[in-house]
C-alpha positions as CSV (number, residue, x, y, z in Angstrom):
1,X,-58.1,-17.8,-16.2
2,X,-56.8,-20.7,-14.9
3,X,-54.7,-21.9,-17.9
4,X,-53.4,-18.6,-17.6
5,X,-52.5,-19.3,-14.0
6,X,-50.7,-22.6,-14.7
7,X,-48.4,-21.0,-17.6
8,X,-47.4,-18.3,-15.0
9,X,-46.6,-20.5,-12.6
10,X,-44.7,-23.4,-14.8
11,X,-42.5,-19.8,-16.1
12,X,-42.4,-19.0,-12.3
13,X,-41.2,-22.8,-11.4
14,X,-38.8,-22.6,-14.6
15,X,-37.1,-19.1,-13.4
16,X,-36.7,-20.5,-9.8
17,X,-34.9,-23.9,-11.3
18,X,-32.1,-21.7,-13.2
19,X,-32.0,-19.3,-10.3
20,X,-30.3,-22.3,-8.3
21,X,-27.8,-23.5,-11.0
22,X,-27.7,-19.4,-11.4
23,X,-26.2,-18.9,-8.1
24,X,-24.0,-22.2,-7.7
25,X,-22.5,-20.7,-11.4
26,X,-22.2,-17.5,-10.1
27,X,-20.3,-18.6,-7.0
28,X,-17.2,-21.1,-8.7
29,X,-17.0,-18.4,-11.0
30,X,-15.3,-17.0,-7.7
31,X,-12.3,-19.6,-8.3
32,X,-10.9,-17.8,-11.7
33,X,-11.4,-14.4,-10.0
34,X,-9.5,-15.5,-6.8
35,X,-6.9,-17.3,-9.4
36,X,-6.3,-14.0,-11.5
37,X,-6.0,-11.8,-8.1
38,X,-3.4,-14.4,-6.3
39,X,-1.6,-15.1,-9.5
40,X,-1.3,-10.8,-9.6
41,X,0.5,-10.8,-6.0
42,X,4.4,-10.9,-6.1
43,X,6.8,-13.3,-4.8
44,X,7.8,-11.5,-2.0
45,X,4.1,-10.7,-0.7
46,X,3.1,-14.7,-1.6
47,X,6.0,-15.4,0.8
48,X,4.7,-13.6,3.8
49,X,0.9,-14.3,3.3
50,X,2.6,-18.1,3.4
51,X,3.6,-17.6,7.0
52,X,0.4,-15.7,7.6
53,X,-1.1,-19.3,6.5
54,X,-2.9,-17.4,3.4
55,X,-2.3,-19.9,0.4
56,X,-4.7,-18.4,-1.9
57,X,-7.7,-15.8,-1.7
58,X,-10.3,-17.5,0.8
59,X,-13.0,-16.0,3.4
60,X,-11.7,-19.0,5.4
61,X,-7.5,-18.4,5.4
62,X,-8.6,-14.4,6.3
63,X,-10.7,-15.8,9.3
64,X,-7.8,-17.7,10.6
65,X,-5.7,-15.0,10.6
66,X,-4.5,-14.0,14.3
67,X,-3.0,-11.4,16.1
68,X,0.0,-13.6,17.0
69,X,0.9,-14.7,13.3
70,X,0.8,-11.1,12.3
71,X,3.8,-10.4,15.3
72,X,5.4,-13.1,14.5
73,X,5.8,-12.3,10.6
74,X,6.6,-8.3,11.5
75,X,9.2,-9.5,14.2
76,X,10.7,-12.2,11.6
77,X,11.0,-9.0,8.9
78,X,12.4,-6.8,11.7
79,X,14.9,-9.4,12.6
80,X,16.1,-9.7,8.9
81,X,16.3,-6.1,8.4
82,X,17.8,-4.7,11.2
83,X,21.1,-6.7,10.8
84,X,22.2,-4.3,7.7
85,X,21.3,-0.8,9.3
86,X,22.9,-1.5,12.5
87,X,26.0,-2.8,10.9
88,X,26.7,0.4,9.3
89,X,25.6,2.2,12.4
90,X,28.7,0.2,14.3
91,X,30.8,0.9,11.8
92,X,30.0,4.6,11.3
93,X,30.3,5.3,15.3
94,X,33.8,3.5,15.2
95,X,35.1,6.1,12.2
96,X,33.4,8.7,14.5
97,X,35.1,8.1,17.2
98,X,38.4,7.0,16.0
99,X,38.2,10.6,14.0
100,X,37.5,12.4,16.7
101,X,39.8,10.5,19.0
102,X,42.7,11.1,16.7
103,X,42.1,14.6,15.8
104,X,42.2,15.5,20.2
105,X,46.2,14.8,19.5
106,X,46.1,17.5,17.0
107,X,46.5,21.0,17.6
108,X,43.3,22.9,17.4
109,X,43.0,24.6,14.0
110,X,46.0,23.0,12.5
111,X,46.0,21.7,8.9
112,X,46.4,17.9,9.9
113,X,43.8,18.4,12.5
114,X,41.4,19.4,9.8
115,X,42.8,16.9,7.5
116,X,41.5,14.5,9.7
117,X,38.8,15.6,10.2
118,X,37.5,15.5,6.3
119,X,39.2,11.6,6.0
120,X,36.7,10.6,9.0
121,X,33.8,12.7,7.5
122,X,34.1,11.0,4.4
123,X,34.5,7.7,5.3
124,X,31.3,7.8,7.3
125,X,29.9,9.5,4.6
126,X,30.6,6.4,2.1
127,X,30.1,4.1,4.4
128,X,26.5,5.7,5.0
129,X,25.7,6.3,1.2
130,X,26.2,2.8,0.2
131,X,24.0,1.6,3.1
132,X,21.2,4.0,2.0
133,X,21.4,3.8,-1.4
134,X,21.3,0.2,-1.2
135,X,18.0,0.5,1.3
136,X,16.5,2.5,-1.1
137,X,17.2,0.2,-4.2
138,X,15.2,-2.3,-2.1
139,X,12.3,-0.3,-1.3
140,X,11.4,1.3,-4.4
141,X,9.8,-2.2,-6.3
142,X,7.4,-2.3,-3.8
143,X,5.8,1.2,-5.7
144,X,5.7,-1.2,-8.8
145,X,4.3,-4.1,-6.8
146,X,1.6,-1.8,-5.3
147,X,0.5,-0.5,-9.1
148,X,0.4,-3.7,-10.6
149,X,-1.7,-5.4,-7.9
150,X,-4.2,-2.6,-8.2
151,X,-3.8,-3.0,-12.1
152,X,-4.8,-6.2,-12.0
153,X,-7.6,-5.5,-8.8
154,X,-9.2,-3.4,-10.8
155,X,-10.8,-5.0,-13.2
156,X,-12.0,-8.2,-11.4
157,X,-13.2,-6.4,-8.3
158,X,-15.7,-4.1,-11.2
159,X,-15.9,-7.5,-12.1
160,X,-17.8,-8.5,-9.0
161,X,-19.5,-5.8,-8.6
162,X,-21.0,-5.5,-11.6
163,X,-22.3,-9.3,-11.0
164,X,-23.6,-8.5,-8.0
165,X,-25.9,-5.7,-9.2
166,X,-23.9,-2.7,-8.7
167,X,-23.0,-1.6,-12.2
168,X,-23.0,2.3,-11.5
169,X,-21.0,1.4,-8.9
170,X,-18.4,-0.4,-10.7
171,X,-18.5,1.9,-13.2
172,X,-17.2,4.8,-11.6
173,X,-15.2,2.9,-8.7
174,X,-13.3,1.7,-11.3
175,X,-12.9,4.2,-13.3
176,X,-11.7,6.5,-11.2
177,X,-9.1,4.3,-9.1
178,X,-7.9,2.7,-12.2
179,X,-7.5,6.3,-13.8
180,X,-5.6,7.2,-10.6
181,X,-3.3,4.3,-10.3
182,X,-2.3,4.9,-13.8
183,X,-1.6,8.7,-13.0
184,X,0.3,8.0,-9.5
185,X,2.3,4.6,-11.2
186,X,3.4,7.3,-13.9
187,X,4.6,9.8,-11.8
188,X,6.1,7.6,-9.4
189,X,8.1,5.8,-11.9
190,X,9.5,9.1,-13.5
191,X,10.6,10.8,-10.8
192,X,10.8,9.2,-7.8
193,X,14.4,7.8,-8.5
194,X,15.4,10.5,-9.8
195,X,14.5,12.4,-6.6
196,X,15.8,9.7,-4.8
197,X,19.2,10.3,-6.9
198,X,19.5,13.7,-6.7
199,X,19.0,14.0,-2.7
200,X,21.3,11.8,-2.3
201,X,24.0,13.5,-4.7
202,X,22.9,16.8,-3.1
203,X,23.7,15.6,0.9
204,X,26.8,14.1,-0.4
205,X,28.2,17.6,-2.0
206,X,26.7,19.6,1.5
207,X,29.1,17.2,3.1
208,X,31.5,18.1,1.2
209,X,31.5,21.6,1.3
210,X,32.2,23.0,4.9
211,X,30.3,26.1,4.3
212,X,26.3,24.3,2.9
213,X,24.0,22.9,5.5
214,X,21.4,21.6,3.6
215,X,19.7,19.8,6.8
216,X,17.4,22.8,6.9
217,X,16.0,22.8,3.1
218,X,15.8,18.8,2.9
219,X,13.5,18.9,6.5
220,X,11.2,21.8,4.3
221,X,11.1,19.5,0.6
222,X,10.6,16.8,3.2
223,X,7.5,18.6,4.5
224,X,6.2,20.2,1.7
225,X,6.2,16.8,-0.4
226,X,4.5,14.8,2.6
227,X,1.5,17.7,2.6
228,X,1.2,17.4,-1.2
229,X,0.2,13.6,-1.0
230,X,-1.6,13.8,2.0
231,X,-3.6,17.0,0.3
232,X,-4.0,14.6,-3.1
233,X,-5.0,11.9,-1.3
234,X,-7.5,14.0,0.6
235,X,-9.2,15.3,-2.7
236,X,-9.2,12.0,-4.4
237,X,-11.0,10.2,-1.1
238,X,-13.3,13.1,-0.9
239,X,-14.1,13.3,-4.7
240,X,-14.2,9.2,-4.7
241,X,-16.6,9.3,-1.8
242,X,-19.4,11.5,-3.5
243,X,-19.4,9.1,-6.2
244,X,-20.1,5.6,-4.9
245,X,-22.4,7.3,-2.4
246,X,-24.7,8.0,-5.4
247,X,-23.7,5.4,-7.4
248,X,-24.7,2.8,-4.8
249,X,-27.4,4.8,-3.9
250,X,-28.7,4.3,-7.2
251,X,-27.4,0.6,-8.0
252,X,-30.2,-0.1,-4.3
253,X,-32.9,1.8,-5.7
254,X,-32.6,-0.3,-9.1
255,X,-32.3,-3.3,-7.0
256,X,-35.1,-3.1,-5.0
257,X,-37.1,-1.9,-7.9
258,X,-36.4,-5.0,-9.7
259,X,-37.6,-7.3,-6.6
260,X,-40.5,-5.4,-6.0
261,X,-41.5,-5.9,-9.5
262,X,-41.1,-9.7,-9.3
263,X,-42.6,-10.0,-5.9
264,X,-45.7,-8.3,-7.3
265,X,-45.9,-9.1,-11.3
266,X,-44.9,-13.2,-10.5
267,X,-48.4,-14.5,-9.0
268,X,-47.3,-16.8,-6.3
269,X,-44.3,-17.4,-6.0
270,X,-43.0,-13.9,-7.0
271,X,-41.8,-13.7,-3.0
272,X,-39.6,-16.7,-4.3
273,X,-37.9,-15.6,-6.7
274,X,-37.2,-12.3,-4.8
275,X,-36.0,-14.2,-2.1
276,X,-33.7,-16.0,-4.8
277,X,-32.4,-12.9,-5.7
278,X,-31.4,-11.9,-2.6
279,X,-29.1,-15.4,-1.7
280,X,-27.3,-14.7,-4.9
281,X,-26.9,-11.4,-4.0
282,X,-25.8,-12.4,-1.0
283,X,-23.3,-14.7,-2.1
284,X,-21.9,-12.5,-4.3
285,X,-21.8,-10.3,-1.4
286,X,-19.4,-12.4,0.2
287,X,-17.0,-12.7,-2.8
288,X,-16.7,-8.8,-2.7
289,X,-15.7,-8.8,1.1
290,X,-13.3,-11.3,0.6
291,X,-11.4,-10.3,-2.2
292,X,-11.2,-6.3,-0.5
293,X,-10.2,-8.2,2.7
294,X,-7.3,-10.2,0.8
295,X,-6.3,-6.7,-1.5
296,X,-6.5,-4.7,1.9
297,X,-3.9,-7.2,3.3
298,X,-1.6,-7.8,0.4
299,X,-1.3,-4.2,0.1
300,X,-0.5,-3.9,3.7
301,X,2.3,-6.4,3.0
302,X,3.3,-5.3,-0.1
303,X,4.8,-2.1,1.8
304,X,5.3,-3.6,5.5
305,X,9.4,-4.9,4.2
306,X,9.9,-1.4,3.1
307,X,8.5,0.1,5.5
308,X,10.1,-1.6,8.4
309,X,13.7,-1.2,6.5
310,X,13.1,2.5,6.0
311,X,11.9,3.0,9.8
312,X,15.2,1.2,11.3
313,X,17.4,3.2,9.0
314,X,15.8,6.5,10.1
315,X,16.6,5.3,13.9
316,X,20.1,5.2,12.7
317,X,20.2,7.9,11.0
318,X,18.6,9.8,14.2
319,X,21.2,7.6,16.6
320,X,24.3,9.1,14.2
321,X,23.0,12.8,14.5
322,X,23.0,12.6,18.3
323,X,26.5,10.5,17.7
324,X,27.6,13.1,15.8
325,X,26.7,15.7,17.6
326,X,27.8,14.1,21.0
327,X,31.8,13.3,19.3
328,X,32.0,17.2,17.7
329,X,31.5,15.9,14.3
330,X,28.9,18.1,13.0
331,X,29.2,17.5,9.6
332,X,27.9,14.3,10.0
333,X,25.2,15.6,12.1
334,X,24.2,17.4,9.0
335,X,24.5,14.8,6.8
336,X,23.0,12.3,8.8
337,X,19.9,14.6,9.2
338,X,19.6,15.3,5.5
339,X,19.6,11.7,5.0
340,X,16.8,11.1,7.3
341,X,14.7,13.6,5.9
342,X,15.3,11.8,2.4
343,X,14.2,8.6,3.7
344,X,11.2,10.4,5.7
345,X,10.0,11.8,1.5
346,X,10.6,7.8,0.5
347,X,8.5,6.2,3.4
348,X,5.8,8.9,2.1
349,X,5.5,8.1,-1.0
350,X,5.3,4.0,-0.5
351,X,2.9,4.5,2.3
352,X,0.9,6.9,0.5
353,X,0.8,4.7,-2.3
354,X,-1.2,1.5,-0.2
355,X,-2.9,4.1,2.0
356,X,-4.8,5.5,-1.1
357,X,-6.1,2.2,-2.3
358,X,-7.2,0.6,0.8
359,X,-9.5,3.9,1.6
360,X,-10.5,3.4,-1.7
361,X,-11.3,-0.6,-1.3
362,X,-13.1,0.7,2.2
363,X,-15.6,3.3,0.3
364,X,-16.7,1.3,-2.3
365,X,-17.3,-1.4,0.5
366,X,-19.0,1.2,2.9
367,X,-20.8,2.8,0.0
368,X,-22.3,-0.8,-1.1
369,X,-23.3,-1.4,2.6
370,X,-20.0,-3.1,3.4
């Protein structure tokens, strides 16, 4: 009996002294998961989490972020953007203006009166094209940024999981985001330009034609795009949520099964080794919250450029409606709000994009105990 004793207990000692190199292998194996992730984060996004004083992916840097780097980096971006919308907003009330100024000399329904008219029209109207079009030519890599972050998150945050116990989990977390990023990626690169193309072609002919107010019809695709991602994104959080609830249900029971069969089948030091079990886990625990912390905020800045760019030109856009409006140019109060509503589907569609994924990062966190 007592040999037996001393062979289970030399195993016991044995397993405790490769749990320890265990965990401190499990832990710089961190260092190429953090290396793949940053190395996955664009230039732009790098940039920003520079400033933010993020130099890599570390539970340390994201502690030492503060509320007043975080203004100071959306009021740098703000300054650097608003210098192009407002330029073309200056511009486009001085047409307005001279037009309508010059056409008050004019006799009221006369040919030249009209004439002028349609010159001013259209040389706001090119003026505001070429600003939009340009703003949207900026935006739109930040949908390819945002799908080839979560390209590459996907795999090394199943990665993690699956190290730290929670294989069901990563199973279907995975699974299922990387099957959706695919899908949304997909779409989005088919036919978001070109829907981005053709609205703008479409308020450039209204403008044109004297007798088409498209200003309704582009505020109802406007809305009726906005409820489709908010109603996909509803069904994918709710159907993603059912998941990793039993998935990490099941990845705890499995867990705690496993301890209790150490604690009790190890004589001695069976407590140990559970207890062993448990720091790893716990380390690995860490590495988890970290790297959702980091994707949370790249994501966030992937989109917060865009974002901010899109926002100022829709203040313009509103500004030049009321302009417009205001100096009896309601042509360009139609265009102006066609425009808007164009923008209005492209903010969607990049926020909805980051918005998906970070509720996604938060459920599999919150389903794992966060």
């Amino acid at each position: 009996m007592k040999k037996k004793t001393l062979i289970l207990l030399a195993a016991a000692l044995l397993f405790l002294l490769g749990a320890a190199p265990a965990r401190a292998a499990a832990l710089p194996q961190a260092d190429q998961w953090y290396g793949d992730l940053w190395d996955s984060v664009d230039a732009n996004t790098k940039e920003l989490l520079g400033q933010l004083g993020l130099e890599g992916v570390s539970a340390e840097g994201l502690l030492s972020l503060t509320p007043a780097g975080v203004l100071r980096t959306v009021a740098g971006i703000v300054k650097g953007e608003a210098a192009s919308p407002l330029r073309y907003c200056a511009a486009s009330v001085l047409l307005l203006a001279v037009a309508s100024l010059a056409a008050s000399f004019l006799p009221e329904g006369g040919a030249m009166r009209q004439r002028c008219e349609t010159v001013g029209r259209l040389c706001v109207m090119f003026a505001l094209l070429s600003g939009a079009g340009q703003a949207l030519r900026d935006s739109m890599p930040a949908v390819t940024a945002t799908e080839d972050f979560i390209l590459a998150l996907v795999p090394v945050f199943t990665g993690i999981l699956g190290f730290a116990g929670s294989p069901a989990l990563a199973l279907s977390w995975g699974g299922a985001v990387l099957a959706f990023a695919e899908t949304v990626g997909a779409f989005f690169a088919k036919y978001v330009p070109a829907l981005g193309a053709l609205g703008t072609a479409a308020c450039a002919a209204a403008n044109l034609n004297t007798q088409a107010d498209l200003s309704g019809a582009a505020k109802l695709l406007a809305k009726t795009v906005t409820v489709a991602m908010g109603f996909a994104a509803g069904l994918f959080t709710a159907v993603l949520s059912v998941r990793e609830v039993v998935a990490g249900a099941a990845d705890t029971v499995g867990m705690k099964g496993a301890k209790f069969l150490i604690g009790q089948g190890v004589p001695i030091v069976g407590s140990a080794v559970a207890d062993a079990l448990n720091s790893v886990a716990a380390g690995l625990g860490l590495i988890r919250n970290t790297v959702g912390a980091f994707a949370a905020a790249v994501l966030l800045l992937i989109d917060l450029a865009p974002v901010l760019r899109l926002l100022l030109w829709k203040f313009v856009f509103r500004f030049l409606t009321a302009a417009g409006e205001l100096l009896g140019q309601p042509r360009t109060a139609s265009l102006t709000e066609s425009l808007n509503s164009l923008l209005s589907v492209m903010l969607a569609v990049i926020c909805f994009n980051s918005a998906v994924f970070i509720v996604a990062l938060a459920v599999v966190l919150r389903a794992k105990g966060g």
